[in-house]
C-alpha positions in Angstrom: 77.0 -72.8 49.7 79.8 -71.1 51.5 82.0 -71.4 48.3 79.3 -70.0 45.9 78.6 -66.9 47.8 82.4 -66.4 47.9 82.9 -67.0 44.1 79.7 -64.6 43.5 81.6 -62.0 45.6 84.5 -62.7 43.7 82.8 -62.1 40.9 81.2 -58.7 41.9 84.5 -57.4 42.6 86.2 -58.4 39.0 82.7 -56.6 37.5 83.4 -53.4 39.9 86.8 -53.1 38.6 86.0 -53.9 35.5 83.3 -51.1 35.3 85.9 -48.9 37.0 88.4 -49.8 33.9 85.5 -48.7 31.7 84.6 -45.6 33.7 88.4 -44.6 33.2 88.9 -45.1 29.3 85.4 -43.5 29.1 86.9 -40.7 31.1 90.2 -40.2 29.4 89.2 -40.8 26.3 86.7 -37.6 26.4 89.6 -35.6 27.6 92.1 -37.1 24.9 89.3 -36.2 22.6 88.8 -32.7 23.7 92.2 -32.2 22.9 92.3 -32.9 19.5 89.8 -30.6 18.8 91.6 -28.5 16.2 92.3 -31.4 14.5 88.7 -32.9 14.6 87.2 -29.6 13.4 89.6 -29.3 10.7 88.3 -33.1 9.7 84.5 -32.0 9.8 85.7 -29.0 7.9 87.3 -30.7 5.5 85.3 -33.4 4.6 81.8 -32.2 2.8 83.9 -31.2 -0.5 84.3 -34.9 -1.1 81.1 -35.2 -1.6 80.4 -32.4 -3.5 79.1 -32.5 -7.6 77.6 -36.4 -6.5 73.8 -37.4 -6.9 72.2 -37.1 -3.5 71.8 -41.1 -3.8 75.7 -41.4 -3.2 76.4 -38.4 -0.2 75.8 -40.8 2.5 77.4 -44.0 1.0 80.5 -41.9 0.4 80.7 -40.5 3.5 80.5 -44.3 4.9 82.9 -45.5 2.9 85.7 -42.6 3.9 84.7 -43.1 7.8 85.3 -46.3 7.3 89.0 -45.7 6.1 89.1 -43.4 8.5 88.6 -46.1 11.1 91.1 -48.5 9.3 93.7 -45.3 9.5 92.9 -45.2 13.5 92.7 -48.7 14.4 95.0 -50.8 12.3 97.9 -48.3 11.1 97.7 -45.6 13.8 97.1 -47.2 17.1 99.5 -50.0 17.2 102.2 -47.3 15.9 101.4 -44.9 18.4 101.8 -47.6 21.0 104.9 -48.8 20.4 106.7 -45.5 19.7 104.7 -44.5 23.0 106.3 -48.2 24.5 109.6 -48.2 23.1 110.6 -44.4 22.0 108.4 -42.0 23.6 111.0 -39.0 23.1 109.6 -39.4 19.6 106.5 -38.1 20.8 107.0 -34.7 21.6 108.8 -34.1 18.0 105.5 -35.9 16.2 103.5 -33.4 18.0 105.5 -30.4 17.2 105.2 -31.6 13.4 102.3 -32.0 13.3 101.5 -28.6 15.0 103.4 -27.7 12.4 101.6 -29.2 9.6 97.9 -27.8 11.2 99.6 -24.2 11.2 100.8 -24.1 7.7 97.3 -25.9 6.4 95.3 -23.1 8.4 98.1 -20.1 6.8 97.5 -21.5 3.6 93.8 -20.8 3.7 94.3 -17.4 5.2 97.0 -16.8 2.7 94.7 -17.8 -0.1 92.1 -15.0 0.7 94.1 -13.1 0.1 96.1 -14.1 -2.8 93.9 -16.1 -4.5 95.2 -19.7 -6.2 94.0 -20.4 -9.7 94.5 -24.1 -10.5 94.6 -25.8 -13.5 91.8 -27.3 -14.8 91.5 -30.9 -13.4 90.9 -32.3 -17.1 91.5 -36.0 -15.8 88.9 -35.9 -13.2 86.1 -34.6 -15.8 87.1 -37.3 -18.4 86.2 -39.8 -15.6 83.1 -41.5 -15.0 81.0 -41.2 -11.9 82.4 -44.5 -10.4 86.1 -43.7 -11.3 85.1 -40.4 -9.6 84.0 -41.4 -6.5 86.7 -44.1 -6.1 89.4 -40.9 -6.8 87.3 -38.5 -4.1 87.1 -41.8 -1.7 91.0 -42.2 -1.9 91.9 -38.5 -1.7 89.6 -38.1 1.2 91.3 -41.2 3.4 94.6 -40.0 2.7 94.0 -36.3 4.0 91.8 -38.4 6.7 95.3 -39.9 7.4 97.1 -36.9 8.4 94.2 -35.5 10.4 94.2 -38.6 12.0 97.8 -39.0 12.7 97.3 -35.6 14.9 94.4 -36.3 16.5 95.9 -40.0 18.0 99.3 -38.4 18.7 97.4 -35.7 20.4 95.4 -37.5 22.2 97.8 -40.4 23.2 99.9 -37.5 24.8 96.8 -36.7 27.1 96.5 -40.3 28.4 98.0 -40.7 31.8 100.9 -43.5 32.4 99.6 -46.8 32.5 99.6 -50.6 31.1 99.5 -51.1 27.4 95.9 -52.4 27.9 94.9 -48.9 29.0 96.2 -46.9 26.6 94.9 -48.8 23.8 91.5 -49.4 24.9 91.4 -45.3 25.4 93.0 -44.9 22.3 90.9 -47.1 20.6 87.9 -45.4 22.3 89.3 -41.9 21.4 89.0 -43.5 17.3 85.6 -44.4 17.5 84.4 -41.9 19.5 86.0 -39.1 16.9 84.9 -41.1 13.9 81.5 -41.3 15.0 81.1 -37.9 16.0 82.6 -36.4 13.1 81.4 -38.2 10.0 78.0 -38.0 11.8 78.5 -34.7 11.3 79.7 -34.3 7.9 76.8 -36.4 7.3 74.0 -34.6 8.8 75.8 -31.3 7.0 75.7 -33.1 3.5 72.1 -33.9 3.5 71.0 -31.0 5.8 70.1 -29.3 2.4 68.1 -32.0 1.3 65.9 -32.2 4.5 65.1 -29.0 4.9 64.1 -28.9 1.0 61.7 -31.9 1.7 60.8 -30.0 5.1 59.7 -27.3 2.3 57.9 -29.2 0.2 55.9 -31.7 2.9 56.0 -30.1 5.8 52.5 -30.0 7.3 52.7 -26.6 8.8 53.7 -23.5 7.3 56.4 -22.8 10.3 57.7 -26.2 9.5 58.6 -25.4 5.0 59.3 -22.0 6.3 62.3 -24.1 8.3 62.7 -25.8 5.5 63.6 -23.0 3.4 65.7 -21.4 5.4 68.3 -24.4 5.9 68.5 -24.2 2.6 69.9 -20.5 2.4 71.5 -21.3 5.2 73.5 -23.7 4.5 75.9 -22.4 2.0 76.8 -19.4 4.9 77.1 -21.9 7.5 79.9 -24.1 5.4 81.3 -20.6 5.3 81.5 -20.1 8.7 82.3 -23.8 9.8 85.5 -23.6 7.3 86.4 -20.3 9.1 85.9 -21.9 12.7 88.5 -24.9 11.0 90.7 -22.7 10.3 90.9 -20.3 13.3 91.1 -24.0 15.0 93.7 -25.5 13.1 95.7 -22.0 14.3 95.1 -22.1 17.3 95.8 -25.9 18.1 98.4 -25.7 15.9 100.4 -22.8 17.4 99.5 -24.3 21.0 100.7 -27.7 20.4 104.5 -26.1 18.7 104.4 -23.8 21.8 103.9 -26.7 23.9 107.0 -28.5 22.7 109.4 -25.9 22.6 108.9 -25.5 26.0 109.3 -29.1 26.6 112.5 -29.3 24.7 113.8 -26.4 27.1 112.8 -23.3 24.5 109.7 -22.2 26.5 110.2 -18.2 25.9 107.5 -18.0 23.8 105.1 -20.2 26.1 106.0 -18.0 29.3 105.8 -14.6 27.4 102.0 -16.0 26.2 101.3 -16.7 29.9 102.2 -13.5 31.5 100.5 -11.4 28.5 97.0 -13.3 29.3 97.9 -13.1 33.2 98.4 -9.6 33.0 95.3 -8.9 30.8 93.0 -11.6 32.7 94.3 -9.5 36.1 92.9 -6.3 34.8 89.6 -7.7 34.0 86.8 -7.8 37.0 84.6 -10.4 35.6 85.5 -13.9 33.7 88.9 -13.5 34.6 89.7 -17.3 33.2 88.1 -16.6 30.5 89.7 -14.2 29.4 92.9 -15.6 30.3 91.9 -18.8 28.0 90.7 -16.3 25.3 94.3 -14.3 25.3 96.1 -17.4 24.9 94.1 -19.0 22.7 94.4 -15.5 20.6 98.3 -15.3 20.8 98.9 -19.1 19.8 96.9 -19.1 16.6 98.8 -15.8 15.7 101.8 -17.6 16.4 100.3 -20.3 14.6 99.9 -18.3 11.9 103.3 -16.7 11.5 104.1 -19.9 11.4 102.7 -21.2 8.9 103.2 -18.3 6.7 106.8 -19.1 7.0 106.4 -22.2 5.9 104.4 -21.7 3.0 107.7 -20.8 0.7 109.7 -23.8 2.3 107.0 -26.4 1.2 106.6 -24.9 -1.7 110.1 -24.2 -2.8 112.1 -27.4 -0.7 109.7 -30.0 0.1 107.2 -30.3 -2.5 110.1 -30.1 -5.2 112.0 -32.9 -2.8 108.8 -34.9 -2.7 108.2 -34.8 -6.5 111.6 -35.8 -7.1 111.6 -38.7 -4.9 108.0 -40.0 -5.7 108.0 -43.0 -8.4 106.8 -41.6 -11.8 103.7 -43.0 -13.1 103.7 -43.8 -16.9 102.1 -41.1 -18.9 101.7 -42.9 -22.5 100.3 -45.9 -23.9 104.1 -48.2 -24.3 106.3 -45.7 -22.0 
């Protein structure tokens, strides 16, 4: 009897630390998470237009089918990669980061850039030659591969917020970060994609008159409010962007900018009575995205000039004619 209340304490102790364990990926994964919240903002931001022009029959089933590559982009290519550069080179990491700051400010300048210059494309004449399931396979595969590099971000991000431990660890909070982000934003995209469709049947069945008086005005809302959440993407991407480059200048040994940053929003936080951190938060947030911009606007004409150029160069050349 002696033994069995022993191996039952045994027991209770493996299931304390084991809750402990879960307690602490829980934890740091919601702060990895909160990190990446440029990143994941963009990703909400981003993803409605791939669903745009489609019956409302194949919004949600689309969406699925691009969370779920967007789970395979996380789990299968990203994590184990992150891991082992984390593992075996982690002087990698800083460098990613930076690029990938990078990469968020020059996406966010291009927007801004664009509102003010606007860009006339070309009509897409092979997309309207297609039919509706070559379509959505093309939107599905475009929408996975931006997915990608969103992705990329918001693991490197977040595996740089996840305090020195075993392997075990750091995967089970990296895969807990994934999910987590997945979840929450392509639940999103989703309740945005058909948020014009409930509050049209809220118009047409609703019981009480406040109720279709709802429903009409999340449909005029709507429109506006993809507006404004492509706006808050972009001033994220900036900001989160900028930060992150900041970020690793300084930890490459180039922290001038990050230290002039700091004492501008000491020094205004300091003159303020009330919300002091605030404010100080606000300031900095401010001065990175408009680093993050000038950023990005500089690299505008290098991608479009060097590396798109360099890319189409280098890319294999798909055959254009029937026999070539």
């Amino acid at each position: 009897m002696s033994g069995l209340l022993a191996l039952l304490d045994d027991v209770t102790a493996i299931a304390k630390v084991a809750a402990a364990s879960v307690d602490d990926v829980i934890g740091q994964a919601a702060k990895a998470g909160a990190k990446a919240a440029g990143a994941v903002i963009d990703d909400a931001a981003v993803t409605p237009k791939y669903v745009t022009g489609f019956q409302a029959a194949r919004e949600l089933p689309i969406v699925w089918r691009i969370a779920k590559g967007s789970l395979k982009n996380k789990l299968v290519f990203l994590l184990p990669v992150g891991l082992l550069l984390n593992t075996f080179a982690p002087w990698v990491i800083t460098p990613l980061l930076m690029l990938g700051g990078a990469y968020l400010c020059f996406e966010g300048a291009e927007k801004v850039y664009h509102l003010f210059v606007p860009h006339h494309e070309d009509p897409d004449v092979p997309e309207k030659t297609l039919d509706a399931t070559h379509l959505e396979e093309q939107k599905v595969s475009g929408a996975i591969k931006t997915d990608f590099i969103l992705s990329a971000e918001i693991m490197t991000i977040a595996l740089s917020e996840i305090p020195e431990s075993n392997i075990w660890m750091e995967a089970s909070t990296l895969a807990a970060v994934a999910i987590g982000i997945t979840v929450l934003v392509y639940g999103s995209v989703a309740l945005i994609v058909k948020a014009d469709d409930i509050g049209l049947m809220m118009s047409k069945y609703g019981g009480l008159s406040i109720v279709r008086a709802l429903g009409r005005g999340i449909v005029k809302a709507m429109p506006g409010f993809l507006k404004v959440l492509t706006a808050i993407g972009t001033a994220a991407m900036l900001w989160v962007g900028g930060s992150i480059f900041i970020h690793g200048l300084e930890v490459l040994g180039a922290g001038i900018v990050y230290h002039v940053i700091h004492d501008i929003a000491y020094a205004v936080a300091n003159g303020v009575a009330q919300f002091e951190g605030f404010v100080k938060w606000a300031v900095t947030a401010t001065l990175d995205g408009v680093f993050g911009l000038a950023l990005g606007l500089l690299l505008i004409p290098i991608v479009a000039k060097v590396i798109e150029p360099l890319w189409n160069a280098l890319r294999p050349k798909s055959s254009t004619a029937d026999g070539h």
